[in-house]
Backbone as CSV, one residue per row, in Angstrom:
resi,resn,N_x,N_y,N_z,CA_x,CA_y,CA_z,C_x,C_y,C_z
1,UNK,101.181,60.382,109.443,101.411,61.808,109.640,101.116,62.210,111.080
2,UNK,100.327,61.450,112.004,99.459,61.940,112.501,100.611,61.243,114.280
3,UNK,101.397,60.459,113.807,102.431,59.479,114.321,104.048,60.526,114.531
4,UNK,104.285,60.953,113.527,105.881,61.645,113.290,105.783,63.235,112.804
5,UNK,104.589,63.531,112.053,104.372,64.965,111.938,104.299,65.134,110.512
6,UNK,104.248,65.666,109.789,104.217,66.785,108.776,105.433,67.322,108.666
7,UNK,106.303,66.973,107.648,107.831,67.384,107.361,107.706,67.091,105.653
8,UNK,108.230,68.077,104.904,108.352,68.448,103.637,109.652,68.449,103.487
9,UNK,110.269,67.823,102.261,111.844,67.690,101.695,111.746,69.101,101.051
10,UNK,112.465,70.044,101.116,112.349,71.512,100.161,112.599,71.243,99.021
11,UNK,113.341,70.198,98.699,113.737,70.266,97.149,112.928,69.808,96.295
12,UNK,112.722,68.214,97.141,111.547,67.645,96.108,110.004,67.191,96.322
13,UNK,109.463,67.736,97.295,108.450,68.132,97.510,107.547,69.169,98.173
14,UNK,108.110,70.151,97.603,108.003,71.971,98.073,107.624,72.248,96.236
15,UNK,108.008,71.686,95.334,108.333,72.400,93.814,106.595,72.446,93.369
16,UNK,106.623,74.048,92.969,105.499,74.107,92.139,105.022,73.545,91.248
17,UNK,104.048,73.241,90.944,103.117,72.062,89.762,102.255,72.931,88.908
18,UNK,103.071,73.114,87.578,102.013,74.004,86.480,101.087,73.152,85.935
19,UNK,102.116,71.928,84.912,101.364,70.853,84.269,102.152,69.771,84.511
20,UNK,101.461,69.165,84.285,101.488,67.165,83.570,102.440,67.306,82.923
21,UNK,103.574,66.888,82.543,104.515,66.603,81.143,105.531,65.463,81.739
22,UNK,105.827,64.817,80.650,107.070,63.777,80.909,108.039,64.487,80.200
23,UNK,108.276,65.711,80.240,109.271,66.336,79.669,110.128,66.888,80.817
24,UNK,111.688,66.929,80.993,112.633,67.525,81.637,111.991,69.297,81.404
25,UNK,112.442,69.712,82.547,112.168,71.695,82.189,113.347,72.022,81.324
26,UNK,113.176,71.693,79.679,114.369,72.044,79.166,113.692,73.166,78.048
27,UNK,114.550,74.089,76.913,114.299,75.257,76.820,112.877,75.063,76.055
28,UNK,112.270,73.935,75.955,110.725,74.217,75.095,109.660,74.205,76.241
29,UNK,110.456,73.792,77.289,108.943,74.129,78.237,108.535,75.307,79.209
30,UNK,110.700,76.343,78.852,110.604,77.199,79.454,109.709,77.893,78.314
31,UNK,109.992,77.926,77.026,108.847,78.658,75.741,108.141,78.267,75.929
32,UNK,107.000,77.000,76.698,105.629,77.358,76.792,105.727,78.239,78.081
33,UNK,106.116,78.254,79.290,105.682,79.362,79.931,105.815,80.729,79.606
34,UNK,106.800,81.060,78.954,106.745,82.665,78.373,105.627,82.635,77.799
35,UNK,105.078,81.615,76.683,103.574,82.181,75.861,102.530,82.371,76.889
36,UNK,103.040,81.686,78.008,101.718,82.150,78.481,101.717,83.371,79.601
37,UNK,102.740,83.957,79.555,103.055,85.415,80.069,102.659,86.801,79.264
38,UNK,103.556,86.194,77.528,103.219,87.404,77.044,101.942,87.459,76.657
39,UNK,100.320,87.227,76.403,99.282,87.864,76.456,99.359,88.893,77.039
40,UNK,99.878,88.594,78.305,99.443,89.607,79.860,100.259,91.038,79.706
41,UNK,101.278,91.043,78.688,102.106,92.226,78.710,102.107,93.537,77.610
42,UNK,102.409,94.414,78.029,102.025,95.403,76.968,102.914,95.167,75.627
43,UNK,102.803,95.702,74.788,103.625,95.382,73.404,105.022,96.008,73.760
44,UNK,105.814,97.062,73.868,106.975,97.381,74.489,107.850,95.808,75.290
45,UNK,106.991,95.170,75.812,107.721,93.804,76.820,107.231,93.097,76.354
46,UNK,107.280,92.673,74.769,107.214,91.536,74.348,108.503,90.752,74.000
47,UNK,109.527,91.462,74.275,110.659,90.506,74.253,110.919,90.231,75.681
48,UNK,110.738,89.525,76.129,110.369,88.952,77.447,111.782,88.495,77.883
49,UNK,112.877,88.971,78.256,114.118,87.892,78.403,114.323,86.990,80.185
50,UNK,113.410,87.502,80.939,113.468,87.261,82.363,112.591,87.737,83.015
51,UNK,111.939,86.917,84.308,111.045,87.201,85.285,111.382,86.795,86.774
52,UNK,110.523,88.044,87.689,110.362,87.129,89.216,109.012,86.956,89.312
53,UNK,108.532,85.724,89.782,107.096,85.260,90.111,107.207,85.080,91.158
54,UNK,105.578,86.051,91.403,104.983,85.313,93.512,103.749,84.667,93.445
55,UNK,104.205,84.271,94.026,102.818,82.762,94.016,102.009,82.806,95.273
56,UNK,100.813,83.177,95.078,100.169,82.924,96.285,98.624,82.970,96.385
57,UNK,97.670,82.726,96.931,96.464,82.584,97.447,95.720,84.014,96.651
58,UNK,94.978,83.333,95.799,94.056,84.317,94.870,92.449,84.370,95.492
59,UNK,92.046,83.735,96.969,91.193,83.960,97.279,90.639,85.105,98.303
60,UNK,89.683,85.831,97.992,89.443,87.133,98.320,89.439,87.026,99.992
61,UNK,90.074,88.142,101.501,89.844,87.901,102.320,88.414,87.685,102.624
62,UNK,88.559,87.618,104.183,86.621,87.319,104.436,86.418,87.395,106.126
63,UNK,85.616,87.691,106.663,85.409,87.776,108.110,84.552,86.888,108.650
64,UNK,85.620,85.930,109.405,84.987,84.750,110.258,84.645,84.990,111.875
65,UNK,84.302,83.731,112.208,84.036,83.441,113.748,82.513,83.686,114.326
66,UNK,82.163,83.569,114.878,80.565,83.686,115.933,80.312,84.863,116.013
67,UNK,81.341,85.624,115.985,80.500,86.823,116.380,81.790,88.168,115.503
68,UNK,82.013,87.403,114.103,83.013,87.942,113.233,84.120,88.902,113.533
69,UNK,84.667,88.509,114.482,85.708,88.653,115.264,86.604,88.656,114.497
70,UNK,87.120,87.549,113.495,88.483,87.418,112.745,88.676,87.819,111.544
71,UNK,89.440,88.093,110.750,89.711,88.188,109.159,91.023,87.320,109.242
72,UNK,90.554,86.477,107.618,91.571,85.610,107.355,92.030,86.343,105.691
73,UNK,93.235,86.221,105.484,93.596,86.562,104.196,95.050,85.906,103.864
74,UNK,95.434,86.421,102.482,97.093,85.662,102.867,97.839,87.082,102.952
75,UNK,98.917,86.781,103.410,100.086,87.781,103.463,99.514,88.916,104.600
76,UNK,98.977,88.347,105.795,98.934,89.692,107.028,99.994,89.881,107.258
77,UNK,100.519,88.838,107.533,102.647,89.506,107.892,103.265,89.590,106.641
78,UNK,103.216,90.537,106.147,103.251,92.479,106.765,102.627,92.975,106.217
79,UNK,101.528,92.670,105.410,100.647,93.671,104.804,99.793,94.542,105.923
80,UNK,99.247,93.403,106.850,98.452,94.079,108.301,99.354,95.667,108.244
81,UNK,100.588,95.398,108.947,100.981,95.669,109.837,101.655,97.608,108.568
82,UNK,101.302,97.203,107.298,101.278,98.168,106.498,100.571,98.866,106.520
83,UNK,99.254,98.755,105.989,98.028,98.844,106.238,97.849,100.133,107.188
84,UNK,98.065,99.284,108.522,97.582,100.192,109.681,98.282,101.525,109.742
85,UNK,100.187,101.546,109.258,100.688,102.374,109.403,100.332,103.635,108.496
86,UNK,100.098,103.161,107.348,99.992,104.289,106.064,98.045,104.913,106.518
87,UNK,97.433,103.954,107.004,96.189,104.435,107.129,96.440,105.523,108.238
88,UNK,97.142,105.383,109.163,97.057,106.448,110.390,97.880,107.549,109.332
89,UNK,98.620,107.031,108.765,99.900,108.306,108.681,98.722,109.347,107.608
90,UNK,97.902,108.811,106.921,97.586,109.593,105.924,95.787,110.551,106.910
91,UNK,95.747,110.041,108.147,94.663,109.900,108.801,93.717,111.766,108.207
92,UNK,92.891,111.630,107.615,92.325,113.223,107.607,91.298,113.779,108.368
93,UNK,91.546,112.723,109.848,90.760,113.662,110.395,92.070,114.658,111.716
94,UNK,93.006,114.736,111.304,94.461,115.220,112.014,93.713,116.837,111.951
95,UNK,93.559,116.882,113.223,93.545,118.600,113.116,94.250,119.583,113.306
96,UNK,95.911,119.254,113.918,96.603,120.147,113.713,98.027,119.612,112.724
97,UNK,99.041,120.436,112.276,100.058,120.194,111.442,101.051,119.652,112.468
98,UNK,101.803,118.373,112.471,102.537,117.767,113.173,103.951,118.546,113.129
99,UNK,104.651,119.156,114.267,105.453,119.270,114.485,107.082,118.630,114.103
100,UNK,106.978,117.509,113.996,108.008,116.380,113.348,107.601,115.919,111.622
101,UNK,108.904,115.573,111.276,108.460,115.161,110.122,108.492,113.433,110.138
102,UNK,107.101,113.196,109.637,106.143,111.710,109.823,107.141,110.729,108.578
103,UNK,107.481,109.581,108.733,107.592,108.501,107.559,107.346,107.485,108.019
104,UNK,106.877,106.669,106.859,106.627,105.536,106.685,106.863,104.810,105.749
105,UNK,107.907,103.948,106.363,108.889,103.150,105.225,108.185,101.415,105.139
106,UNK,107.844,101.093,103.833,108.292,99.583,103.812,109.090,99.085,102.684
107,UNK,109.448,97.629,103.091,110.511,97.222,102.272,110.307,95.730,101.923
108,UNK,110.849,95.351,100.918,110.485,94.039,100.009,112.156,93.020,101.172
109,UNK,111.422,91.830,100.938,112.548,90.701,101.423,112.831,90.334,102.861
110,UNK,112.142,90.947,103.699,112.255,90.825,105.269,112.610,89.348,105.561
111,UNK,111.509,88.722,104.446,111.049,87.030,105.238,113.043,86.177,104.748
112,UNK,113.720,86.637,103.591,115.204,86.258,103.254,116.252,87.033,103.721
113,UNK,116.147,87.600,104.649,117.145,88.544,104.966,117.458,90.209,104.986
114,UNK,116.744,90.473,104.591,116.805,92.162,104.011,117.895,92.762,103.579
115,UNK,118.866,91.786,102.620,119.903,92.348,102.221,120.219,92.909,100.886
116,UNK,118.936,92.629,100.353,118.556,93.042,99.126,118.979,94.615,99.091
117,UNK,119.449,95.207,97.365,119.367,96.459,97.315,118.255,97.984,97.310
118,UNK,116.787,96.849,98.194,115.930,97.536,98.607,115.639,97.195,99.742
119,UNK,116.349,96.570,100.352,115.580,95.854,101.575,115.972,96.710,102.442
120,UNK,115.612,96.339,103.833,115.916,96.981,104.981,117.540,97.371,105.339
121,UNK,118.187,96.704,104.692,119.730,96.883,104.848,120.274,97.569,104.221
122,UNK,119.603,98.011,103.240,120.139,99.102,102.100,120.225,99.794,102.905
123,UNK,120.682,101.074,101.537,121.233,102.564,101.799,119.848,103.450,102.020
124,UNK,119.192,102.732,101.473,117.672,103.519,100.771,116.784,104.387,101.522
125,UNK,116.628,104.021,102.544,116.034,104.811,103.649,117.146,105.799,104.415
126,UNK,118.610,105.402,104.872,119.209,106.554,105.265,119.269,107.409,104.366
127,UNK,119.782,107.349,103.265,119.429,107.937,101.971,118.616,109.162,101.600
128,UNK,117.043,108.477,101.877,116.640,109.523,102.203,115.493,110.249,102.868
129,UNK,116.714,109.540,104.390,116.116,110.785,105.567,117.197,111.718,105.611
130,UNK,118.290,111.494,104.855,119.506,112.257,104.988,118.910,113.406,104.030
131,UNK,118.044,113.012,102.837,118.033,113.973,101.994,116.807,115.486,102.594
132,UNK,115.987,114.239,102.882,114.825,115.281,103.637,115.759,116.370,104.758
133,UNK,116.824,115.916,105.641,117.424,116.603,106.067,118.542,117.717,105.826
134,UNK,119.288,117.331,104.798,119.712,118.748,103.835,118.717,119.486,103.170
135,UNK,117.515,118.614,102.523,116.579,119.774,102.007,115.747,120.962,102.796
136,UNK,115.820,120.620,104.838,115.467,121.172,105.651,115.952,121.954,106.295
137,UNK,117.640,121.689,106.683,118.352,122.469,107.380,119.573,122.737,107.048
138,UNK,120.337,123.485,107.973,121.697,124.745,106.930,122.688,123.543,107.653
139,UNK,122.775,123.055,108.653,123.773,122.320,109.429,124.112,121.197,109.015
140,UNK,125.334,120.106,108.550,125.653,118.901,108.345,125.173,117.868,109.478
141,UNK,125.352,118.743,110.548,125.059,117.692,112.134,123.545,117.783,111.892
142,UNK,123.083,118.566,111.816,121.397,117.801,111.533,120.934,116.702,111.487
143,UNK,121.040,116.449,110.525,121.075,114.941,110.357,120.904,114.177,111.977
144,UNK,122.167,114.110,111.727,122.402,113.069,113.348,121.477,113.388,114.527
145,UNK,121.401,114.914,115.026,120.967,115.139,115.935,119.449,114.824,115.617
146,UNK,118.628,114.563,114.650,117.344,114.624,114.154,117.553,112.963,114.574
147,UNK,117.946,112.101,114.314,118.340,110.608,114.202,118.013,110.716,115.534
148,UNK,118.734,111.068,116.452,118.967,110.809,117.932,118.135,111.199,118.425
149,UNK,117.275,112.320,118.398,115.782,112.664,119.124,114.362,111.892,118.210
150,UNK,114.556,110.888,117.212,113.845,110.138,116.793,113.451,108.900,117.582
151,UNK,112.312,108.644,117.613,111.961,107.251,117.678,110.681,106.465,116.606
152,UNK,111.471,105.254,116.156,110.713,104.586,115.575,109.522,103.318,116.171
153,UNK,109.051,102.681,115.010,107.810,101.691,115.300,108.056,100.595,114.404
154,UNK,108.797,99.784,114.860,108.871,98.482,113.967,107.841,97.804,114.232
155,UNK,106.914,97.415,113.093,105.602,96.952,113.202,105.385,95.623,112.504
156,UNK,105.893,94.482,112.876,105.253,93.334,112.532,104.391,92.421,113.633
157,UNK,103.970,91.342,112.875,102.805,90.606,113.625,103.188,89.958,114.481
158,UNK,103.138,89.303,115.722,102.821,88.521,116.254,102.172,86.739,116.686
159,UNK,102.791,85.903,117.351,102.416,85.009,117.443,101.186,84.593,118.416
160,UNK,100.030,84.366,118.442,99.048,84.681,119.092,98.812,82.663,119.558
161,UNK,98.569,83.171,120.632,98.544,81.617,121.482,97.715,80.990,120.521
162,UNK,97.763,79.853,120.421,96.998,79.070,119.755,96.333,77.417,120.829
163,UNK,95.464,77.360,120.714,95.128,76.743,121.965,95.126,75.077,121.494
164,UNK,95.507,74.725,120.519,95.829,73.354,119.693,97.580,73.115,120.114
165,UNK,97.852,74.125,119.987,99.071,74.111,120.373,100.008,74.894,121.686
166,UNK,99.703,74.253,123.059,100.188,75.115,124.054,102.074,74.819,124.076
167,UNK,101.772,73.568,123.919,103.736,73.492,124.321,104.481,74.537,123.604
168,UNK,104.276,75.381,122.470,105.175,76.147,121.917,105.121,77.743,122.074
169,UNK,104.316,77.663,123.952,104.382,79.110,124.075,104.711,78.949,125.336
170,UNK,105.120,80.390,126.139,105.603,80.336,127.386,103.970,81.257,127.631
171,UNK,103.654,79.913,128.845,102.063,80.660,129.344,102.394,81.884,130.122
172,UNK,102.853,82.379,130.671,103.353,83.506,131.416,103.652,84.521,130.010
173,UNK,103.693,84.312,129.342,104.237,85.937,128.347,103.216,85.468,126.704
174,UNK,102.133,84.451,126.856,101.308,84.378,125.696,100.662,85.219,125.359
175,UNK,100.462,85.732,124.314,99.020,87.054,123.892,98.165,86.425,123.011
176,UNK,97.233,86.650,123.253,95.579,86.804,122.716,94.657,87.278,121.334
177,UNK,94.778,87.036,120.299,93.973,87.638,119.264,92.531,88.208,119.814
178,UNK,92.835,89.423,119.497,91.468,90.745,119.958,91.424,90.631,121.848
179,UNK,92.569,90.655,122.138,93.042,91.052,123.333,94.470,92.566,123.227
180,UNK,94.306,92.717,122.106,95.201,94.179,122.261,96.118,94.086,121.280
181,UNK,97.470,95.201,120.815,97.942,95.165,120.171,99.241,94.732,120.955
182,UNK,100.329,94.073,120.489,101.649,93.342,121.300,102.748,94.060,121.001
183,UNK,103.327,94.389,122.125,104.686,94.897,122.363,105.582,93.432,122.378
184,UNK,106.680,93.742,121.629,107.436,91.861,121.895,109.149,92.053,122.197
185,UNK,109.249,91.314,122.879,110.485,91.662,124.063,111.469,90.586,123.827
186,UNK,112.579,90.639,123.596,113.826,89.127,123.664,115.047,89.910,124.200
187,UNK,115.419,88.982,125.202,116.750,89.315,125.842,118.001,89.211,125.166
188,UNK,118.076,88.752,124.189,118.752,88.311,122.911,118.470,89.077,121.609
189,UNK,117.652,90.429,121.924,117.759,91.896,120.897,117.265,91.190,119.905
190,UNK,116.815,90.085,119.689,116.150,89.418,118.253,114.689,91.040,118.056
191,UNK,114.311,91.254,118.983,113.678,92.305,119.037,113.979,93.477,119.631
192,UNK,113.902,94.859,118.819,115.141,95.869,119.093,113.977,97.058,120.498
193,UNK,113.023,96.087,121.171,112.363,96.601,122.268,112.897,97.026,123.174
194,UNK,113.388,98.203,124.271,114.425,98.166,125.620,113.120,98.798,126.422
195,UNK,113.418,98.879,128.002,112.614,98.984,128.684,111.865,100.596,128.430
196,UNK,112.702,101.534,127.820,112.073,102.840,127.739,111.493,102.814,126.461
197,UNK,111.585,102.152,125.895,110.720,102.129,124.451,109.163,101.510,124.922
198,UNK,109.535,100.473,124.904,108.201,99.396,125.825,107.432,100.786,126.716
199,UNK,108.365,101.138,127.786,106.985,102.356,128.546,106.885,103.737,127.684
200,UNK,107.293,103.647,126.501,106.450,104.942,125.584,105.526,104.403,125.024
201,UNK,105.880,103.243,124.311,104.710,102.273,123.504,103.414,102.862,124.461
202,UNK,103.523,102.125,125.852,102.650,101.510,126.907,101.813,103.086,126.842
203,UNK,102.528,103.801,127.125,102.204,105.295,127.464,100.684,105.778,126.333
204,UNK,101.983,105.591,124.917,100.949,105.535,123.798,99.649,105.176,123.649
205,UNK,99.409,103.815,124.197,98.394,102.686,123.632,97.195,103.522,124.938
206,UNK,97.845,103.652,126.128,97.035,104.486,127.063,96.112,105.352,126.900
207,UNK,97.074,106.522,126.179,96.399,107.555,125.865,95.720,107.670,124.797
208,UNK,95.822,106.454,124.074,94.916,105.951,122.681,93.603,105.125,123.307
209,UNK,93.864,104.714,124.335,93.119,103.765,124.894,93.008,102.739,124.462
210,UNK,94.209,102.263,123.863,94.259,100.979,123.136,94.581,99.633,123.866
211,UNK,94.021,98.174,124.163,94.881,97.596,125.579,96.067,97.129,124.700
212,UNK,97.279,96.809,125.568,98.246,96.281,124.799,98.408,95.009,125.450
213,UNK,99.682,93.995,125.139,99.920,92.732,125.702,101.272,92.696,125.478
214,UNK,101.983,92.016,126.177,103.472,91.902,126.121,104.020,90.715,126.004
215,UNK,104.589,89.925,124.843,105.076,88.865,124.197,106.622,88.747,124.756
216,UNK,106.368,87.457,125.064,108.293,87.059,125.267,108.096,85.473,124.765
217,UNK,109.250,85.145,124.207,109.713,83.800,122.855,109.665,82.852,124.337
218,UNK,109.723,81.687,124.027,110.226,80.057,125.100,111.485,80.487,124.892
219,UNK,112.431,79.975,126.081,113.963,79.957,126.112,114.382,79.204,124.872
220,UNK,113.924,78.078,124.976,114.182,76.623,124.453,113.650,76.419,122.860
221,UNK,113.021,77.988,122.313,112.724,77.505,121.094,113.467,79.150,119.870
222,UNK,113.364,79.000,118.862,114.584,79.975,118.527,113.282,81.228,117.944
223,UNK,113.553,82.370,118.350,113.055,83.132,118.418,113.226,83.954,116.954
224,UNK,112.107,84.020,115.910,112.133,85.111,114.718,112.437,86.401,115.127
225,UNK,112.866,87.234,114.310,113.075,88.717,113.832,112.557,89.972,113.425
226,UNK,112.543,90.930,113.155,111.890,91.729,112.350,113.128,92.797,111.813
227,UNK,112.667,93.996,111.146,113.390,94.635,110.443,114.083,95.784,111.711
228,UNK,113.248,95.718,112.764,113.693,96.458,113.877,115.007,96.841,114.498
229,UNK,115.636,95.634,114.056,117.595,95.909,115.047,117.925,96.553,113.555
230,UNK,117.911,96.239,112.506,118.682,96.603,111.096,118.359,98.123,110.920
231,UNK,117.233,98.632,111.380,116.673,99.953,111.187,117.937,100.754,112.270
232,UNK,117.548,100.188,113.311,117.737,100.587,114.779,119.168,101.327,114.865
233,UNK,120.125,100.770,113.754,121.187,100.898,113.918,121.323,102.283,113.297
234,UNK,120.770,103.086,113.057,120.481,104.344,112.581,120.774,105.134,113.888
235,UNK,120.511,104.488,114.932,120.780,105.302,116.113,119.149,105.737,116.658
236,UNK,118.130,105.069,116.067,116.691,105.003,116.568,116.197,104.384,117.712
237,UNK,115.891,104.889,118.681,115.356,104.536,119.538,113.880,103.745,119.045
238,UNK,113.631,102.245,119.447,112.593,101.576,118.731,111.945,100.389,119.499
239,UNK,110.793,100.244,119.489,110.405,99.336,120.085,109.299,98.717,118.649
240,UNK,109.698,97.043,118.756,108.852,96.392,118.069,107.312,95.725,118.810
241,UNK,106.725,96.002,117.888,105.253,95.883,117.861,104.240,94.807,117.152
242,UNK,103.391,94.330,117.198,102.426,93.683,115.747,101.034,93.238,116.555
243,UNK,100.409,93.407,115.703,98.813,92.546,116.222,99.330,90.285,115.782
244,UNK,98.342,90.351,117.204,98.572,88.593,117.028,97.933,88.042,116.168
245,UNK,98.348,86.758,115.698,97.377,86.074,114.518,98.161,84.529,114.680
246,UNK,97.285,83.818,113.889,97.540,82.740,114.302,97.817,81.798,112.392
247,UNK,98.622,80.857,112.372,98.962,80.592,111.252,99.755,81.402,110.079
248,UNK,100.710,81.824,111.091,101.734,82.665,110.219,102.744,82.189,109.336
249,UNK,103.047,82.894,108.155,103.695,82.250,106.760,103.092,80.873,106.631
250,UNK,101.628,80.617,106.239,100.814,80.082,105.986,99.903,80.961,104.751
251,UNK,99.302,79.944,103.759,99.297,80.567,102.866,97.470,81.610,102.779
252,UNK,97.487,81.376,103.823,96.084,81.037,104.580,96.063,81.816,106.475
253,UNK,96.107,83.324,106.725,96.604,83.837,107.766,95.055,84.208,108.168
254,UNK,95.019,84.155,109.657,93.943,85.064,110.660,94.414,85.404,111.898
255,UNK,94.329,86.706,111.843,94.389,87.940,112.714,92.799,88.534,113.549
256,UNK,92.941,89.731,114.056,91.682,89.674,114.983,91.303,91.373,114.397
257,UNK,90.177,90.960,114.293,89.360,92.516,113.588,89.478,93.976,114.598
258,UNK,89.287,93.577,116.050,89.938,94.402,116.994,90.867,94.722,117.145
259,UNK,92.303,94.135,117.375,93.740,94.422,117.311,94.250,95.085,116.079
260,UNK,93.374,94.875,114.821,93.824,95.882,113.692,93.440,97.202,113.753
261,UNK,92.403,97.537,114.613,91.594,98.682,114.231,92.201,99.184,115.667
262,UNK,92.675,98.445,116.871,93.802,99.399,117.640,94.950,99.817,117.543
263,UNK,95.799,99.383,116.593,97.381,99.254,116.503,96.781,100.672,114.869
264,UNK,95.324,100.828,114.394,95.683,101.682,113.808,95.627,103.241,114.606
265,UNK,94.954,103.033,115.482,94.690,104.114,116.530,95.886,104.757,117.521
266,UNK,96.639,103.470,117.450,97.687,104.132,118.409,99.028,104.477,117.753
267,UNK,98.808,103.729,116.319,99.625,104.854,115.461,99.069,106.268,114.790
268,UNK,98.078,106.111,114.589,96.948,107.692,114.919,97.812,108.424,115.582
269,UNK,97.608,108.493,117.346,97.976,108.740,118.479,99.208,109.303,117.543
270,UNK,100.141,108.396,117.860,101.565,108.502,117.652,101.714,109.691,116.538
271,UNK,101.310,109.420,115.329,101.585,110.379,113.983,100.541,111.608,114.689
272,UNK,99.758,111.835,115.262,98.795,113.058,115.362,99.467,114.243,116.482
273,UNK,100.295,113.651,117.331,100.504,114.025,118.900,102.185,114.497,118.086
274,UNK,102.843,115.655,118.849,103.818,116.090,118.598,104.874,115.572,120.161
275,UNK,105.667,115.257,119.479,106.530,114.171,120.618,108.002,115.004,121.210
276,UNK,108.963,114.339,121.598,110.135,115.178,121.488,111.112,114.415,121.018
277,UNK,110.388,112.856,121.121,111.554,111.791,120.511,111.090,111.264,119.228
278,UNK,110.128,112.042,118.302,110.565,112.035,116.846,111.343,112.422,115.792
279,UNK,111.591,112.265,114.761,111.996,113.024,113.995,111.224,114.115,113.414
């Protein structure tokens, strides 16, 4: 392993392991897994005809390092990056009534595409900001013109240097866990960041006093996504964002106890402060 690497066949050694059996998965072993579903269900869903299962890490987070600097948990990308948003948006120590009207959207399927009929590609969110906008104003153009003096916050995580592994970062544009929250930049719109978004972010994190850091991908290696260009196309002005962490889509994630508790501050900032490029 230690010679050629760590490489997994998806088909036949990726497959979940319930039990032991020399039995094919044929329809008596799909009837033992239903019995052991329906305990768990109320009497109404005891005819059980179909399920989706998520599988993942049932161990409670926890705060590591020398001087407990880190939290490890599973699923920070995107729960973090949830988290922070709904905590600012709901923030009660806001002392005046925000001028714009505040949302905060998330959505199931990012990590397969977001083409799902809830995902980011849906109708679901134009839907209804369209509705909030007939329920607000007498004009059809509303809408649009509300779209166009908007700006959004696509908020996922970050790849945070990892010092086991330098070849797979460009040292000139690496960021830091509990060195700030990351603005992330691709010339190739994989991230829907442009230079006037980036200096509102910057502006933001300022007047939050939050430090920030600025992420750019290796040429030479293929650069992930977020829900940011799919939103964007709304006609939102948007810059993507996330706190760094290290061991991402791992079942087993750590992020930095500082960078969470700034990226919630400077969405604070953001939801508290009346803008001219919100909605």
């Amino acid at each position: 392993m230690n010679e050629e690497g760590l490489k997994f066949q998806k088909q036949n050694e990726l497959a979940l392991i319930l039990a032991e059996t020399s039995r094919q998965l044929a329809p008596s072993a799909l009837e033992d897994f239903t019995s052991l579903l329906l305990p768990h269900l109320p009497d109404e869903a005891k005819h059980l005809l179909s399920w989706d299962i998520a599988v993942y890490d049932t161990q409670k987070g926890n705060i590591w390092g020398l001087n407990n600097e880190f939290f490890a948990h599973r699923q920070l990308d995107n729960l973090a990056s949830c988290h922070s948003a709904l905590t600012a948006l709901l923030d009660e120590k806001r002392n005046q009534v925000p001028q714009s009207t505040l949302v905060c959207a998330f959505f199931d399927h990012e990590e397969v595409g977001s083409e799902s009929h809830c995902g980011a590609a849906s109708h679901f969110l134009t839907d209804t900001l369209k509705r909030i906008s007939d329920a607000t104003s007498n004009s059809t153009q509303d809408f649009a013109r509300a779209l166009a003096r908007s700006f959004m916050i696509s908020a996922d995580m970050a790849h945070a240097y990892h010092p086991h592994f330098p070849s797979v970062y460009d040292t000139q544009h690496a960021v830091h866990i509990n060195q700030g929250v990351v603005i992330k930049i691709n010339v190739n719109q994989r991230y829907a960041t442009d230079s006037v978004s980036q200096a509102m972010f910057m502006n933001w994190c300022q007047q939050a006093k939050v430090p920030y850091q600025l992420y750019s991908h290796r040429n030479d290696l293929p650069c992930g996504s977020t829900i940011g260009n799919i939103v964007a196309k709304l006609g939102l002005r948007t810059v993507d964002v996330g706190c760094p962490m290290w061991a991402m889509h791992s079942c087993r994630e750590s992020a930095g106890v500082f960078d969470h508790n700034a990226m919630i501050d400077v969405m604070r900032y953001f939801f508290s402060t009346s803008h001219d490029d919100t909605l």
